[in-house]
N, C-alpha and C positions, 0 to 999 in steps of 0.2 A: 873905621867905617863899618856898616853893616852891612855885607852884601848877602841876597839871598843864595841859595843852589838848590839848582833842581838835579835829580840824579832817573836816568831813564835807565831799563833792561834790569840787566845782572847789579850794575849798581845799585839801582835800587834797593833789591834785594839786599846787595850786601851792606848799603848803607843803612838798612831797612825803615825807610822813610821815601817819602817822592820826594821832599825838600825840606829845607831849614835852610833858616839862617845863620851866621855865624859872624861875628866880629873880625876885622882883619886890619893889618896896619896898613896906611895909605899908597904906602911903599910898595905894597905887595904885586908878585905881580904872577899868573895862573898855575907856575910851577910850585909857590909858596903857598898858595891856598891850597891845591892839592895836596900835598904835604902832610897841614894843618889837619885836611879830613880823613887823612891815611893816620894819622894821631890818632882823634877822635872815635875812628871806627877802623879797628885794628884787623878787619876781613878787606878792605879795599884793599891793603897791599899784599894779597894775594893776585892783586890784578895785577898780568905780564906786561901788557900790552897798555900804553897810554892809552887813555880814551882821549875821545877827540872835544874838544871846547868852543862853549860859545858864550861871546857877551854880549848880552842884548839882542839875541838871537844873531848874532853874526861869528861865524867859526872866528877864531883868530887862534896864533899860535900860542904856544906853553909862557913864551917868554914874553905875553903881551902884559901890560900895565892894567890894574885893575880900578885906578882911580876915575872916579865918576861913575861906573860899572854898577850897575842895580841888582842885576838878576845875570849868575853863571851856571852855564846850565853841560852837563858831564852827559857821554854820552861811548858807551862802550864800538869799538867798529866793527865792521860788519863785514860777509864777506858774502857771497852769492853770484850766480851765473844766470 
């Protein structure tokens, strides 16, 4: 399946695009496509810190299923007072 990704902040940067899409097995599920784009673009895994996820605009966890999922969108976390 095709699902899009959008990448906000530092991501961005270091994915150096706001999105693409990418091919993914059905199977997949948000730890596996992370993964794939930690492949792809060999400065994300300089990231410590998992960024936080959403599909379809709704956060869910690492280990969520990605089937039916259109658009994954990365999002580094945040800290402030």
């Amino acid at each position: 399946m095709i699902v899009r990704v959008r990448y906000f902040a530092s991501l961005r940067e270091r994915a150096g695009a706001d999105f693409e899409s990418i091919e993914i097995d059905d199977t997949a599920d948000v730890a596996t496509l992370w993964e794939a784009l930690q492949a792809k673009h060999p400065r994300l895994r300089d990231v410590t810190v998992r960024p936080l996820a959403a599909c379809d605009m709704t956060y869910v966890s690492w280990d969520g299923p990605l089937r039916g999922v259109s658009e994954v969108a990365f999002l580094p976390p945040v800290s402030g007072g």
